[in-house]
N, C-alpha and C positions, 0 to 999 in steps of 0.2 A: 504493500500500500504506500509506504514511505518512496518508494522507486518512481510507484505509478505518478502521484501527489506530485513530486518533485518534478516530471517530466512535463506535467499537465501546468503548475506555477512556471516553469522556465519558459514555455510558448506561450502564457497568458500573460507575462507580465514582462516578456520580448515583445510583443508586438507594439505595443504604448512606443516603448523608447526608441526601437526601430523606424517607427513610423517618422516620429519625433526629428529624430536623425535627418531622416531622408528628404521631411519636408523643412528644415533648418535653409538650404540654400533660394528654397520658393518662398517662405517667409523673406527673408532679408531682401529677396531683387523687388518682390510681387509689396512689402511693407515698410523698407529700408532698415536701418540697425536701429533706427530709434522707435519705429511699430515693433520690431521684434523685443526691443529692452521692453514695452509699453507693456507685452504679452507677459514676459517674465518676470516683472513689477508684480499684475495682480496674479500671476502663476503664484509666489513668494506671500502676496495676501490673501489667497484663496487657505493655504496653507498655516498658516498662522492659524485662521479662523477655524481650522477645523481641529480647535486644540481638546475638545470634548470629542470629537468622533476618534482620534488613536487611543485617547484613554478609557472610554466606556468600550470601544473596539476589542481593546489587549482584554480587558477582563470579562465580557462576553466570551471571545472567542476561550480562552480559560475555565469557563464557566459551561459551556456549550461541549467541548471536548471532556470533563470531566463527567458530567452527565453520560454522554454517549457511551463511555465507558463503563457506566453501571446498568445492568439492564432494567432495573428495577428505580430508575430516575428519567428514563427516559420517555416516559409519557408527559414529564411536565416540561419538556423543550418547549413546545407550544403555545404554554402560559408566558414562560418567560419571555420569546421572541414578542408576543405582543404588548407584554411591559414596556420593553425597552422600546421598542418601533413606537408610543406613544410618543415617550419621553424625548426619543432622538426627534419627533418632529416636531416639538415644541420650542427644544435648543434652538433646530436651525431654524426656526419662525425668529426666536430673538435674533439671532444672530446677524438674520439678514437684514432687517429692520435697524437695529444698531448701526449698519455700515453704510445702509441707505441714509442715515441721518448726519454722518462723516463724509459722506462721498467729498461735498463741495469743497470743504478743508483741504482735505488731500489734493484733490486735482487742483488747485489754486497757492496750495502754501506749502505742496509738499517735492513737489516732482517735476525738474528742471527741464521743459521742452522750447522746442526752434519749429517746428513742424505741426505739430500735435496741437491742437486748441486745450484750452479746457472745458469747454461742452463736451468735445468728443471724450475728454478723460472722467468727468461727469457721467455720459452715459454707458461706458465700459463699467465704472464701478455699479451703476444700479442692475446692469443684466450680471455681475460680479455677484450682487447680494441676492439676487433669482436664484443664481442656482446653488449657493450655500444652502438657502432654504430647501429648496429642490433636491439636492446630493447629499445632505446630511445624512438622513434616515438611513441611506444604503451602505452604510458602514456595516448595521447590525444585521442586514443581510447575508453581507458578506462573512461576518461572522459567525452564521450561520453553516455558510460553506465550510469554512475553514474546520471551525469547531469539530462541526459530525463527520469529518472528513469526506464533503463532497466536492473537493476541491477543482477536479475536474467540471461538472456542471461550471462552478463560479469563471472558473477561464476563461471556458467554453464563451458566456456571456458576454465578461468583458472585453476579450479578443473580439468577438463579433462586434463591439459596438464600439470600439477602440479603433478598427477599419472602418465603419461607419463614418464613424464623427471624422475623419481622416479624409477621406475623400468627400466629403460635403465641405470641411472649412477649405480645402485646397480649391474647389468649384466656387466656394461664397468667396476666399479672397482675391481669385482668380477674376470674378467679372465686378468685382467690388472695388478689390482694393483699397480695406480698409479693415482697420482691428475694428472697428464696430461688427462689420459681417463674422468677423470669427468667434464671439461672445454670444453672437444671435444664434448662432448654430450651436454651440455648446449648450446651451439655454435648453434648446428646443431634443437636444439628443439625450440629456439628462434625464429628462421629464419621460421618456419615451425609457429609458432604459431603469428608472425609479420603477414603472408598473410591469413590466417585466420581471426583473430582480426578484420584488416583491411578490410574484404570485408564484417562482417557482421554489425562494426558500421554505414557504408553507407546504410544498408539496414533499422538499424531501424531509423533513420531519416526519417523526410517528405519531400515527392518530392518536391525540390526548384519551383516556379511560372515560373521563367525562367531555365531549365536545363545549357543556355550556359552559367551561370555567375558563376558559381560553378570553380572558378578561384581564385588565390591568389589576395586576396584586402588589399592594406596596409592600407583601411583606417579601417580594423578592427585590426590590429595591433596597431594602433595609439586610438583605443576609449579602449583597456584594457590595454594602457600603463605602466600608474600610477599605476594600482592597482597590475600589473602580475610584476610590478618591485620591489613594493613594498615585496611581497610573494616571488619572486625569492630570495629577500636577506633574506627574513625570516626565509623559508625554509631552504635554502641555507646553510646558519650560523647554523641553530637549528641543520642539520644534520651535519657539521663537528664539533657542539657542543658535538652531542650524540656520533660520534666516538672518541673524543678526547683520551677516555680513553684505548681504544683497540692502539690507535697511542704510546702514552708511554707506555702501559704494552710491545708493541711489539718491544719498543726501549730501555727497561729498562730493562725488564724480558726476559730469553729462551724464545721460542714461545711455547712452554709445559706448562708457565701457561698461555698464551693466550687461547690455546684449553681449558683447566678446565673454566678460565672466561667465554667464549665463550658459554661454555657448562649451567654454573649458569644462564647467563643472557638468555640462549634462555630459558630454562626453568622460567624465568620472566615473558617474553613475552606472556607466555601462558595467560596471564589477559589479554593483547592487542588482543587474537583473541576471546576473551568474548563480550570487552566493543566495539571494532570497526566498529562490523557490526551493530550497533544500532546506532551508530553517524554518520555514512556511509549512512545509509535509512532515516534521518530526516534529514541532510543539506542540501537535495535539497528544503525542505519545508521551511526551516531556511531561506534561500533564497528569497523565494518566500516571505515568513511573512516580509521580512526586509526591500522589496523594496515596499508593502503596505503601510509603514509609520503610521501603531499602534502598540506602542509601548507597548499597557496593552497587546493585545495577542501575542505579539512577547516576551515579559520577563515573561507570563505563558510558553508559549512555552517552552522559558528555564529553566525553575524551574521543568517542568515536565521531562525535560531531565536530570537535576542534581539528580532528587531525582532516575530513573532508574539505572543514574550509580552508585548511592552510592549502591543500592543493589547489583548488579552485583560483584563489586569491594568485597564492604564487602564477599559474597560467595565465590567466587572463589581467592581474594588475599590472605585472611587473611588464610587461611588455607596452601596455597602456601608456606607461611612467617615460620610458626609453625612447619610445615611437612618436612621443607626441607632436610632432611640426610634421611628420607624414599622415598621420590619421586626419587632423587638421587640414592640410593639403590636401587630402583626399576629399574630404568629407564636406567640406564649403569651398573652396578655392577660390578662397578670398585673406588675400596677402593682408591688409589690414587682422583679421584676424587670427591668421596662424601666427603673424608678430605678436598680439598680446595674449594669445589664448594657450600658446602651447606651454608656458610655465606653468600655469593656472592648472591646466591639466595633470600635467606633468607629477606638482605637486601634491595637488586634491586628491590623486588616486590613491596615496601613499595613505594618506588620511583612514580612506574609506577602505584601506584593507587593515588595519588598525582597528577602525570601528566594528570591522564584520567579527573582526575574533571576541573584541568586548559583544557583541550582539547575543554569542554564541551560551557565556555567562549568564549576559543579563536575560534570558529566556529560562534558564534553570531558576534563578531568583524570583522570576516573577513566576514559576509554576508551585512553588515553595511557598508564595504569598511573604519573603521575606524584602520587602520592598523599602523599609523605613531608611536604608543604609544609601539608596539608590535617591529616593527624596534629599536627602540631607545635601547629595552629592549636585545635583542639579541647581538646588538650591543654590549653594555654593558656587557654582558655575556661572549659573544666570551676572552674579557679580562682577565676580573679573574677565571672562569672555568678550562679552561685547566694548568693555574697554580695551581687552589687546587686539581685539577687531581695528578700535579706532584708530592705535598707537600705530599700527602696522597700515592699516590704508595711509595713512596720513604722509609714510615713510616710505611704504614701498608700493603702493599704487594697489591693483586689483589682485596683484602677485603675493603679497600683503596680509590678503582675508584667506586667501589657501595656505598661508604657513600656520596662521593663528587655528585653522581648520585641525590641522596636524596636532598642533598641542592641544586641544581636547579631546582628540581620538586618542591619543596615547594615554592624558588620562583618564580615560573613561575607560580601557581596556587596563591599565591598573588596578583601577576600583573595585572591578565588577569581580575581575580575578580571586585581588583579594578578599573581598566580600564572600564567594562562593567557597575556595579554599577553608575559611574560617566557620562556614554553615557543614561542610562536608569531613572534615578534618582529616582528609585523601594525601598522606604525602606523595602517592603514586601518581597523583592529577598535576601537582607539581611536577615533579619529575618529569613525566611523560611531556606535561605542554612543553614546558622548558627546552627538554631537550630536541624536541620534532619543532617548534618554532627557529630555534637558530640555527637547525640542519639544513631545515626548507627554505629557509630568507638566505640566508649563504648562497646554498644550492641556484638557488634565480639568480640572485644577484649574479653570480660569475656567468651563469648561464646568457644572459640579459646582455652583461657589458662585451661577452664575447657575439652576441649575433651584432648588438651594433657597432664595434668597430669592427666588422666584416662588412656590415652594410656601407660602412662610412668609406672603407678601402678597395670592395669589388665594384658597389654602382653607387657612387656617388654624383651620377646625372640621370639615373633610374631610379623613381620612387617605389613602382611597382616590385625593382627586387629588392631594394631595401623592405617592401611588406615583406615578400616573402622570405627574406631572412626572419622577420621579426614571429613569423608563422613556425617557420622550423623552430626558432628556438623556445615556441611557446611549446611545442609539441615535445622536446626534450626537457624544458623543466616540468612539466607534466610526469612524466615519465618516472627522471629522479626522483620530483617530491611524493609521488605516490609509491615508492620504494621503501623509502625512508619512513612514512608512516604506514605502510600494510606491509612491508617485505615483499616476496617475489609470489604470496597467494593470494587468493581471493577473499576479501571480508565474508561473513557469514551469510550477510544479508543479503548478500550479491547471488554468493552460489545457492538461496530460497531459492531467488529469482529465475536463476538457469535451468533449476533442477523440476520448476515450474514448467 
């Protein structure tokens, strides 16, 4: 199930970024860099605002996986899906209201345009606060999927309407020419994919014992009080942590280097749509192993998850890191932006395979419900972060907010480490991470700096065989690191799969 999950998350949640990618160089000719920055403004405020839907999201889906695991809880999935689908539709009702009453401020005193009116940045924020209200709810749908592990169906879904929405704004900005048309249609494909969602997370649910109690019960709002409070501020904070830095570049800088950052860091993110559908298909078992209360197969558990991502990460980041003024070239061919985006990238990725291994922790933490150490931590963050955000743009431009990005992944992958280490009291989880993280970062690294200066010495007028060096050598650090953490046989889980 974990194989299937993962296979079904890595095509469901490839298609968004891919897309993303592809229509990156139609945006910028079809809206120029400063509609493109305009997009990834409210992309950065759509995000902020959904600081309730990660939090009540993570412990739903917690909540919903635990359940499924008992067979004898699993008739009151039902009740609680419609608890919470009340509650999340009332959020985003405030939510977008609130931002509809902000609009004018922002577009007038917050966001430095040459092109752009402020009507037009006016009516972007109001169809902005449409579909908050609109996309809210679909969180706990979603966590529906996740939870019961029907992960497939949920892909399924949003992969369809991820191509949807894909080629309708490319069609609206194409005879438009205008980020209004691309908000109109987001609007309108939300709305359409909300009642969708919606009627078939009720279907994979099991028929409740009673149909009529399938009712808002506060007393299941009061048994995930604690823990959906705890995650709402988690989340909450973590995500206006991670925009911090899109908040000053957009108040310090044109919005022209917003779009180039914008543009580095989604090219980052490309490692988040590697490592996530594997962490996605095992936290519902995460789950399930945490409320058994053995704790030897609950921290193999996790040691079998650190050593998957260190592969992954080593493949697909480090070459990311190495490559980036070719993937950039490639991928927009646009000289202004390979000039300031490939640091940006370069850097951010290092970040965000630092953050996947904390991710790996903070997923055992939150299946444990030991979250007060992770609050405290965030807390603390929220402080000094967005001041070395400001210290470092101030100093080194957009290159700047990817270094400060670095120093919170690393310590947030400290914390969580030691956090878990202290819940589990595993010296063998030390040991083991310890030694398979500096085997496999070694391992790339030489692997990495030998494909590029091969690239740099055999085609240094061919970018195409600079990829494909950068291709071979991801296939060989692959190789290595998945040595060094399984040896030269097959995990257990793999030869289920085979012997299937």
């Amino acid at each position: 199930m974990i194989f299937r999950n993962s296979i079904a998350n890595f095509i469901g949640q490839l298609i968004f970024p891919v897309i993303s990618i592809i229509l990156v160089p139609f945006y910028i000719h079809y809206l120029g860099l400063e509609g493109y920055g305009l997009v990834g403004f409210f992309s950065m405020l759509l995000i902020l605002l959904n600081i309730f839907t990660k939090g009540l999201g993570s412990a739903l889906q917690r909540e919903f996986a635990r359940r499924d695991g008992l067979l004898e809880l699993r008739p009151t999935t039902p009740g609680l899906l419609r608890t919470f689908e009340i509650t999340y539709w009332i959020i985003g009702f405030v939510l977008g209201l609130v931002l509809i009453l902000f609009s004018g401020l922002l577009s007038t005193d917050w966001l430095k345009t040459e092109t752009i009116t402020p009507e037009t940045l006016r009516i972007c924020l109001l169809l902005i606060s449409v579909s908050i209200a609109v996309t809210f709810p679909n969180s706990v749908y979603q966590a529906v999927f996740i939870g019961a592990q029907r992960q497939v169906v949920g892909n399924t879904l949003n992969s369809g309407f991820a191509i949807m929405q894909a080629i309708l704004s490319a069609i609206v900005v194409w005879l438009w020419q205008s980020v209004v048309g691309f908000y109109i249609n987001s609007v309108v494909i939300a709305v359409i994919q909300l009642l969708v969602t919606r009627y078939l997370a009720y279907r994979v649910l099991p028929a409740p014992e009673q149909p009529q109690n399938i009712i808002f019960d506060w007393s299941e709002i009061k048994k995930l009080w604690k823990i959906s409070m705890d995650l709402i501020w988690i989340n909450g904070i973590g995500l206006v942590i991670t925009q911090a830095d899109r908040v000053v570049i957009s108040r310090l800088l044109p919005i022209s280097f917003l779009g180039i950052y914008n543009i580095g860091v989604s090219g980052a993110r490309l490692l988040d749509t590697f490592y996530a559908p594997f962490l996605s298909a095992t936290y519902p078992q995460t789950c399930q192993l945490a409320q058994l209360n053995d704790l030897t197969d609950f921290a193999r558990h996790l040691i079998r998850n650190t050593k998957v991502m260190m592969v992954i990460c080593m493949t697909v980041g480090l070459p990311l890191s190495f490559f980036a003024p070719e993937i950039l070239a490639i991928w927009t061919r646009n000289t202004e932006v390979i000039m300031g985006g490939s640091a940006v990238l370069s850097v951010y990725v290092i970040g965000y395979i630092l953050l996947s291994y904390a991710t790996v922790f903070y997923q055992g933490i939150m299946a444990l419900g030991k979250t007060r150490y992770t609050t405290w931590y965030v807390t603390l963050a929220l402080l000094w972060y967005p001041l070395t955000v400001l210290f470092l743009v101030n100093r080194l431009q957009i290159v700047g907010a990817a270094w400060a990005w670095i120093l919170y992944a690393g310590t947030s992958l400290v914390m969580n480490f030691a956090v878990m280490i202290g819940i589990l009291l595993r010296a063998n989880l030390v040991r083991t991470y310890t030694e398979r993280i500096v085997l496999t970062t070694l391992a790339g690294i030489v692997v990495s700096l030998s494909a590029r200066s091969m690239a740099s010495s055999f085609y240094p007028d061919l970018i195409w065989g600079r990829m494909f060096l950068a291709g071979l050598g991801a296939i060989v650090t692959a190789s290595v690191c998945y040595i060094i953490c399984f040896g030269f046989g097959i995990p257990d889980e793999l030869k289920a799969i085979f012997e299937k």
